[in-house]
DOTORKE-961399 format. One record per residue (C-alpha): chain; x, z, y; residue in three letters. Coordinates in Angstrom, 3 decimals, always signed. Example, Ala and Ser with C-alpha at 12.3 -4.5 7.8 and 13.67 -1.06 7.14 Angstrom:
// residues 2
pt chain:A	px:+12.300	pz:+7.800	py:-4.500	resn:ALA
pt chain:A	px:+13.670	pz:+7.140	py:-1.060	resn:SER
END
This chain:
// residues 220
pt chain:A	px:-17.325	pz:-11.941	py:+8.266	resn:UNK
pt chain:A	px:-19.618	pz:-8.487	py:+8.275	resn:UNK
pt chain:A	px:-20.128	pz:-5.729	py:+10.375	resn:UNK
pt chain:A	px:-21.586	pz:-2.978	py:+9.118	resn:UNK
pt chain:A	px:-23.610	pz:-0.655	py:+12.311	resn:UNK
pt chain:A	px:-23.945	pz:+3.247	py:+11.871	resn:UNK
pt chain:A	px:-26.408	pz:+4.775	py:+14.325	resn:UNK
pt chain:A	px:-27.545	pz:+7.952	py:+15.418	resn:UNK
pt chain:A	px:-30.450	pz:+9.689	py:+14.499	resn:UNK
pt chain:A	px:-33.725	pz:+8.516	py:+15.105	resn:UNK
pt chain:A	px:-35.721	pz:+10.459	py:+18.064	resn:UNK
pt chain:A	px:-38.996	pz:+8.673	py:+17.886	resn:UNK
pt chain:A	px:-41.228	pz:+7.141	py:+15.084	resn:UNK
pt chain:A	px:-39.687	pz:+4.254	py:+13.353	resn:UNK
pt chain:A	px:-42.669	pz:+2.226	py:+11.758	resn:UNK
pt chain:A	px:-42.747	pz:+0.387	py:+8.485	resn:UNK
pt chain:A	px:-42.986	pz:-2.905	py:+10.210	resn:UNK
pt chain:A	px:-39.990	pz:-2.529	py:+12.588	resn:UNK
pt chain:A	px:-38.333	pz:-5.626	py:+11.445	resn:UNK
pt chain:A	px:-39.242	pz:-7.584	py:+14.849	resn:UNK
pt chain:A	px:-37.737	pz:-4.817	py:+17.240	resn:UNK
pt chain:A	px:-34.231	pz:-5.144	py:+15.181	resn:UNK
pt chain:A	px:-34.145	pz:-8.995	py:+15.390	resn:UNK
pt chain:A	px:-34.802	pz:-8.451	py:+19.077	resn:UNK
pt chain:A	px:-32.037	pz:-6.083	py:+19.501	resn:UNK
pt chain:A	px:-29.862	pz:-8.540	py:+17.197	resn:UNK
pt chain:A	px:-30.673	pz:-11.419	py:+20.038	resn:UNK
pt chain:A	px:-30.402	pz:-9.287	py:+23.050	resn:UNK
pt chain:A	px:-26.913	pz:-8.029	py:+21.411	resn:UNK
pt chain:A	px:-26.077	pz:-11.766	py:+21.276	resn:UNK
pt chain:A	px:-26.649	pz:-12.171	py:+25.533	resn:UNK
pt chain:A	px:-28.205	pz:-14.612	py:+27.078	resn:UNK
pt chain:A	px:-26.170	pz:-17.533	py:+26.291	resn:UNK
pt chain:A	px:-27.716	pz:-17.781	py:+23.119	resn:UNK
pt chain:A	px:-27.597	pz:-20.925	py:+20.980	resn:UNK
pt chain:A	px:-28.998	pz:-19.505	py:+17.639	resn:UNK
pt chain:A	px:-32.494	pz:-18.275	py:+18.562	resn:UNK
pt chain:A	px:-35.105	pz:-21.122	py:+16.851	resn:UNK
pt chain:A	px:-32.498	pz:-22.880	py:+15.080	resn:UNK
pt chain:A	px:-31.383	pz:-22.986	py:+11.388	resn:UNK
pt chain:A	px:-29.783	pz:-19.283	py:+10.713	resn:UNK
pt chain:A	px:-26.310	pz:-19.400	py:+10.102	resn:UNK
pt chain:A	px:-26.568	pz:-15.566	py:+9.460	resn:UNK
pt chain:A	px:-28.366	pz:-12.705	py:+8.031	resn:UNK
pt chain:A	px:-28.897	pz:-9.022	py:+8.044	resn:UNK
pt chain:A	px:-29.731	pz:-5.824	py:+5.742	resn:UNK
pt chain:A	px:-32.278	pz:-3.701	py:+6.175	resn:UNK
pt chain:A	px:-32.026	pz:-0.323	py:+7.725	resn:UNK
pt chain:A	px:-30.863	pz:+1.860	py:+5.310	resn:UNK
pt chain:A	px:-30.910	pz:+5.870	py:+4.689	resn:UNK
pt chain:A	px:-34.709	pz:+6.577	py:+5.853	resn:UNK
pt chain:A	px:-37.018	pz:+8.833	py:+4.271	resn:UNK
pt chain:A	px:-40.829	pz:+7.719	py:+4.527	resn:UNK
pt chain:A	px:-43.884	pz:+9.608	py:+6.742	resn:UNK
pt chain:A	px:-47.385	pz:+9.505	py:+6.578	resn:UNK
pt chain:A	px:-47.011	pz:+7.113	py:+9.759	resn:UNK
pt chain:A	px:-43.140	pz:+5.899	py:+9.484	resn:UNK
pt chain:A	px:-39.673	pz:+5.963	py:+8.678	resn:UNK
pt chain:A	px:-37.688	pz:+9.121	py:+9.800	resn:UNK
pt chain:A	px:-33.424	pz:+8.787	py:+9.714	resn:UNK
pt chain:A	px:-32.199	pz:+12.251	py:+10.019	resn:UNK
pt chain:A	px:-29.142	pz:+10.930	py:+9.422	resn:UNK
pt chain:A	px:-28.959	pz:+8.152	py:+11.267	resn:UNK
pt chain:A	px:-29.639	pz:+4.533	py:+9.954	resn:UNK
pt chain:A	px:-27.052	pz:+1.881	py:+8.143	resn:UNK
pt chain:A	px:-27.464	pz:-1.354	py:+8.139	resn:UNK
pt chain:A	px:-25.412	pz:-4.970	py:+8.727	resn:UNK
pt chain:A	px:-24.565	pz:-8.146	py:+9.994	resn:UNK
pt chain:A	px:-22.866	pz:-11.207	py:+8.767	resn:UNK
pt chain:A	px:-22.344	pz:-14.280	py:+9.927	resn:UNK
pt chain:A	px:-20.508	pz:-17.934	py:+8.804	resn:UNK
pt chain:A	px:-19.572	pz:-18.018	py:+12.755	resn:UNK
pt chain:A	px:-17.286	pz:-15.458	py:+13.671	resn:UNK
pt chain:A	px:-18.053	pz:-16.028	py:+17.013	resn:UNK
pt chain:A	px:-21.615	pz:-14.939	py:+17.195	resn:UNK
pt chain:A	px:-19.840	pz:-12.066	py:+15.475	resn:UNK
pt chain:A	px:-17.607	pz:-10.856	py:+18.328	resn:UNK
pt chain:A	px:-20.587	pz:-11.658	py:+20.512	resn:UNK
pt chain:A	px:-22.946	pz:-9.424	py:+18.966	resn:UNK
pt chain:A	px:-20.120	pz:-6.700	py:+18.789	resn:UNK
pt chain:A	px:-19.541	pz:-7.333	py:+22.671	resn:UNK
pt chain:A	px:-23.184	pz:-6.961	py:+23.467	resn:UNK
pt chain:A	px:-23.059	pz:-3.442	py:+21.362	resn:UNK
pt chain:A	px:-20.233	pz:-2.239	py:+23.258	resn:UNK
pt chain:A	px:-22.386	pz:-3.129	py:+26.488	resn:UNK
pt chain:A	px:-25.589	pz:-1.929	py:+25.672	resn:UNK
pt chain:A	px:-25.346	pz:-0.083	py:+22.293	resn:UNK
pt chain:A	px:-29.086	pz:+0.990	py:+21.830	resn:UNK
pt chain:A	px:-31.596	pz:-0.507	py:+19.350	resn:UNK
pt chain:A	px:-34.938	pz:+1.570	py:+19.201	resn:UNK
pt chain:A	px:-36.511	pz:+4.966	py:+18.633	resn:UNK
pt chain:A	px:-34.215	pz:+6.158	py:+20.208	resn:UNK
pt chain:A	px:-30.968	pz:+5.049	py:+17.825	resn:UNK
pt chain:A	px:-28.416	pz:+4.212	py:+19.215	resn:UNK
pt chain:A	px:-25.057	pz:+2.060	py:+17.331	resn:UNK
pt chain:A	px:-21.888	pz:+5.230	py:+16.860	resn:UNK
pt chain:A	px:-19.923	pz:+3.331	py:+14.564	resn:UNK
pt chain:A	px:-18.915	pz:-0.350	py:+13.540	resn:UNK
pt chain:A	px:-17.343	pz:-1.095	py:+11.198	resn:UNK
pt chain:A	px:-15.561	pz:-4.962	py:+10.749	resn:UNK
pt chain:A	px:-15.188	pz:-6.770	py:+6.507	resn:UNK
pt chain:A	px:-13.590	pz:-9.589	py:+6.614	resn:UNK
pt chain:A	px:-14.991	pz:-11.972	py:+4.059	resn:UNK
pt chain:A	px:-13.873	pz:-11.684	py:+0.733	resn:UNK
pt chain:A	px:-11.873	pz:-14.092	py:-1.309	resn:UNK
pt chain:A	px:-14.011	pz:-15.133	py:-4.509	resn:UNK
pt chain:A	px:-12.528	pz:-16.848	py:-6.888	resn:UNK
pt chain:A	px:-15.372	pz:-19.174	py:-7.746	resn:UNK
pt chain:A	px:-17.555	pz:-20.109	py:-11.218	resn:UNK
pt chain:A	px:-19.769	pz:-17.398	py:-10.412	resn:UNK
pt chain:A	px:-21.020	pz:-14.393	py:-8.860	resn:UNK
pt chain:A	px:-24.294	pz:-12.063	py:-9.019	resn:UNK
pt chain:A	px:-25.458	pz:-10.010	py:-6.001	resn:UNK
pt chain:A	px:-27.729	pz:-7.536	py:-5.283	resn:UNK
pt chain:A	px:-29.825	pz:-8.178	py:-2.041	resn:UNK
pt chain:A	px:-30.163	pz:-6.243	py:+0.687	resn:UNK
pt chain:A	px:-33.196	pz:-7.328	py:+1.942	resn:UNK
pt chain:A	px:-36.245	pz:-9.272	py:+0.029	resn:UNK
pt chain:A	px:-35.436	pz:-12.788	py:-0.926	resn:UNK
pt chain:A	px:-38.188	pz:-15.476	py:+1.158	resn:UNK
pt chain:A	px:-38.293	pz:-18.283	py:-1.036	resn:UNK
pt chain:A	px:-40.654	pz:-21.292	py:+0.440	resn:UNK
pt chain:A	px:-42.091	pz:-24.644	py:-1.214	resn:UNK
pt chain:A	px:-44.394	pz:-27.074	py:+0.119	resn:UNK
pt chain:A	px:-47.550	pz:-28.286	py:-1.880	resn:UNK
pt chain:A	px:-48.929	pz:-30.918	py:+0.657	resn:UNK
pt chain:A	px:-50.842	pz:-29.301	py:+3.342	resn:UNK
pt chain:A	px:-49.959	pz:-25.495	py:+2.166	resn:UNK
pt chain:A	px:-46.796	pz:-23.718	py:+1.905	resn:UNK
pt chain:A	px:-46.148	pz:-21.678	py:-1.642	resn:UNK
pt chain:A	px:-44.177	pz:-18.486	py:-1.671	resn:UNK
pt chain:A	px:-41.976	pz:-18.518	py:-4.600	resn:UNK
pt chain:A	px:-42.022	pz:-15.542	py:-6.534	resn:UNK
pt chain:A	px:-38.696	pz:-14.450	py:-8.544	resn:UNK
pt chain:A	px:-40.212	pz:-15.855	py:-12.111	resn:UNK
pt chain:A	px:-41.819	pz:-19.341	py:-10.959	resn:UNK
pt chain:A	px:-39.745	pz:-22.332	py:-12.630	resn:UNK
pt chain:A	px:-39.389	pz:-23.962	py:-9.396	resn:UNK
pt chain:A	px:-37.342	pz:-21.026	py:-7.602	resn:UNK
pt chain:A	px:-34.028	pz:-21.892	py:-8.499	resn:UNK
pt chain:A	px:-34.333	pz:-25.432	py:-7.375	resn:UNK
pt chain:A	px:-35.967	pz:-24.405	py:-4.098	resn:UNK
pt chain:A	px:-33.153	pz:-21.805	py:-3.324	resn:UNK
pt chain:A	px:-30.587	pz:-24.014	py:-4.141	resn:UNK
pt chain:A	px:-31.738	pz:-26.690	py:-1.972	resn:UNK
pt chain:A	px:-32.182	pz:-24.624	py:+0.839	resn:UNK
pt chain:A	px:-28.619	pz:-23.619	py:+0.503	resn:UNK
pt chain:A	px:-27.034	pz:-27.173	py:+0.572	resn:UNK
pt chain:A	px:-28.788	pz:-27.745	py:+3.315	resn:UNK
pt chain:A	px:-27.000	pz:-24.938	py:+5.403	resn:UNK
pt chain:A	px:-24.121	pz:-25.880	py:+3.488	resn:UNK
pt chain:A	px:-24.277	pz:-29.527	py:+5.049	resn:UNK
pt chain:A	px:-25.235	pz:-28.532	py:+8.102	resn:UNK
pt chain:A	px:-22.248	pz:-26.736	py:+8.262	resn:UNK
pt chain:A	px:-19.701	pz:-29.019	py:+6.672	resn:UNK
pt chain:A	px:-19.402	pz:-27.587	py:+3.399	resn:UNK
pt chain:A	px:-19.384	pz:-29.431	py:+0.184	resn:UNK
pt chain:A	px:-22.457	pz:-28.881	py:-1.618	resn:UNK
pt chain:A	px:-21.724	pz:-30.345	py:-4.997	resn:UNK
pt chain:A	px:-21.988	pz:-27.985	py:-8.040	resn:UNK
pt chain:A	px:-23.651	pz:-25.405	py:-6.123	resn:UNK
pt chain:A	px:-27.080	pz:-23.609	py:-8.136	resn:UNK
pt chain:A	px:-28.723	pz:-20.261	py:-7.441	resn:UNK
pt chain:A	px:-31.307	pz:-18.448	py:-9.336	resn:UNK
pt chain:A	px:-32.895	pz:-15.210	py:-9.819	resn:UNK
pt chain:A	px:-31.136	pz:-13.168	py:-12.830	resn:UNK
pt chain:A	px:-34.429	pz:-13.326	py:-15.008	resn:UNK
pt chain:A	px:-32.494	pz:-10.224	py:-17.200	resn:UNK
pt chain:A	px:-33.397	pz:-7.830	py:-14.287	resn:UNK
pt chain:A	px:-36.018	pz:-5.647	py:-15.516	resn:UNK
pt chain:A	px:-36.304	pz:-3.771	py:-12.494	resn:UNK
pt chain:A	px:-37.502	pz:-6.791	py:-10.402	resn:UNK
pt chain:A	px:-40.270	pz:-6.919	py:-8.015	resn:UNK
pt chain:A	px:-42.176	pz:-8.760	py:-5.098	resn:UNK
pt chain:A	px:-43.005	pz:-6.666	py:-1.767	resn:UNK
pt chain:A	px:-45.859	pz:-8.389	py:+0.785	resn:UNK
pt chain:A	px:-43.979	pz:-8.401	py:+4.196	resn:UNK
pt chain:A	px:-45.825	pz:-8.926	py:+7.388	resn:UNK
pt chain:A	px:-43.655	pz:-10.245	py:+10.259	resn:UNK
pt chain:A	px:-45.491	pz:-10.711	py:+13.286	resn:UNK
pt chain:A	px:-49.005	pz:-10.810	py:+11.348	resn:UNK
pt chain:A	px:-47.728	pz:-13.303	py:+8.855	resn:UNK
pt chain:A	px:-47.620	pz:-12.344	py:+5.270	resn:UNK
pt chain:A	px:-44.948	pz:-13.026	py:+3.257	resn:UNK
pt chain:A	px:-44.623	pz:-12.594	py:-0.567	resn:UNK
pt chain:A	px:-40.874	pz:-11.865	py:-1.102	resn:UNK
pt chain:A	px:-38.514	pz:-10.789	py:-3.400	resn:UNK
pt chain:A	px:-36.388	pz:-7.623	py:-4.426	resn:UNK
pt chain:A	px:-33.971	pz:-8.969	py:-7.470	resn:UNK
pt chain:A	px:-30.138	pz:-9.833	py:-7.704	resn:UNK
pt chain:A	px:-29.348	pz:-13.426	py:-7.393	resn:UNK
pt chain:A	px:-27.037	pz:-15.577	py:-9.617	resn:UNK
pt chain:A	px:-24.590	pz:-18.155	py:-7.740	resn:UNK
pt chain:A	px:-22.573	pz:-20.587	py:-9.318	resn:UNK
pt chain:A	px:-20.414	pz:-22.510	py:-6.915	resn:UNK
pt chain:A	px:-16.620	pz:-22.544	py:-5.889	resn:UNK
pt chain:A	px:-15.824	pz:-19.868	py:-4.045	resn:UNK
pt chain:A	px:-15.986	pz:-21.398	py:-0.494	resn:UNK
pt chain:A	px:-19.551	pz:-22.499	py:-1.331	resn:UNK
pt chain:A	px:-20.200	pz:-18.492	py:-2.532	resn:UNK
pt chain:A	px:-18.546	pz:-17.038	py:+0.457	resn:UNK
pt chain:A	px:-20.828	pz:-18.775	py:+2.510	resn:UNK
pt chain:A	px:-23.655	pz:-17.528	py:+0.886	resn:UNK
pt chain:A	px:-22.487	pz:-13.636	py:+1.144	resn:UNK
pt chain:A	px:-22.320	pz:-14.545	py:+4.646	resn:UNK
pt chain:A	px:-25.427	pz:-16.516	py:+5.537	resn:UNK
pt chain:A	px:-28.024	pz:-14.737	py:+2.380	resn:UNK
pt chain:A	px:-30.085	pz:-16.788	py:+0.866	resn:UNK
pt chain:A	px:-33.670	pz:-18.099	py:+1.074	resn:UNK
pt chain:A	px:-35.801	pz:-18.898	py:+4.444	resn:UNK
pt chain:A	px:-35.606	pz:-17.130	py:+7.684	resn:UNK
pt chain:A	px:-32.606	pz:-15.276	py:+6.758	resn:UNK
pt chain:A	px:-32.872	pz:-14.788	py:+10.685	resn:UNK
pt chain:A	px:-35.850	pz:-12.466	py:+10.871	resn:UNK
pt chain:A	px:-34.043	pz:-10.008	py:+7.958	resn:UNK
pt chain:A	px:-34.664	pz:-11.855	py:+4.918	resn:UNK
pt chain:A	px:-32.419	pz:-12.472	py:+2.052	resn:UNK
pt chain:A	px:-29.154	pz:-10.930	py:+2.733	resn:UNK
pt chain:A	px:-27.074	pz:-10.008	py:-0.104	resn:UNK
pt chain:A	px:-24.603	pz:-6.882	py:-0.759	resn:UNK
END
């Protein structure tokens, strides 16, 4: 399930590195009660969509865009709850319009999605932690891995599943992202999913990648 947010326009300064303030509106949306903060992220969300850049930040004349989907309905109808209550995120924007997608009903083999925010792909290499860029060997494997583990975790049969990065795009790319004054090397190309289509509606749910929870790696 998705809901997709509309706000109003912005009436102060939205920086480039706002990603923190939306995940905090996301939790405060989801109340107190609130099982999913530090565990494995059962959801994901877009980026804010429909701003033009500044010298010092992002300006939405027009209001931003953006979504929210989830495997759990549930935290779903929370966070729409908590809008309803307190419909403000930051910079003065403030939520006008949701909007409620059921999730679709793929038919399986496969599917290829665009993202809708930068893919985090993460290996170890003993003591360090590797970023996997979009054209490293190893990025298929680590994505798919990190997917049956969500889709274990919640119940899902894993078998068959593989995701990689459609090598054909010639428009891909890698953006540095710094969360919280960690730098992250992720990545902006469409994903390839082969998988029945229970296994691939989870995905377009959840997004793919690490920390799908702090707006990486969901997919349109």
């Amino acid at each position: 399930m998705r809901i997709y947010l509309k706000t109003c326009a912005n009436k102060e300064g939205v920086s480039f590195g706002h990603t923190p303030q939306l995940v905090g509106t996301i939790h405060k949306w989801i109340g107190e009660q609130n099982d999913y903060h530090g565990s494995t992220s059962m959801y994901s969300f877009s980026w804010l969509q429909g701003g033009r850049k500044g010298n010092e930040g992002l300006c939405f004349p027009k209001g931003a865009s953006f979504f929210i989907s989830a495997f759990d309905e549930i935290l779903l109808k929370k966070i729409i709850q908590g809008i309803i209550e307190e419909p403000s995120l930051f910079a003065g924007m403030v939520v006008q319009e949701i909007r409620i997608q059921q999730t679709p009903c793929f038919s399986g083999g496969s599917e290829c999605f665009n993202v809708a925010s930068p893919v985090l792909v993460k290996v170890k290499e003993g003591e360090r932690v590797k970023h996997c860029l979009y054209d490293d060997p190893e990025s298929s494997e680590a994505l798919t891995q990190s997917m049956v583990r969500k889709l274990e975790l919640a119940g899902i049969d894993s078998a068959g599943l593989s995701i990689a990065f459609d090598q054909d795009y010639r428009s891909a790319h890698t953006k540095l992202i710094n969360y919280k004054g960690v730098k992250n090397r992720a990545n902006v190309c469409p994903v390839l999913v082969k998988g029945s289509n229970e296994q691939i509606a989870f995905i377009w749910n959840v997004g793919i990648g690490h920390s799908t929870g702090i707006g990486f790696g969901a997919l349109n």
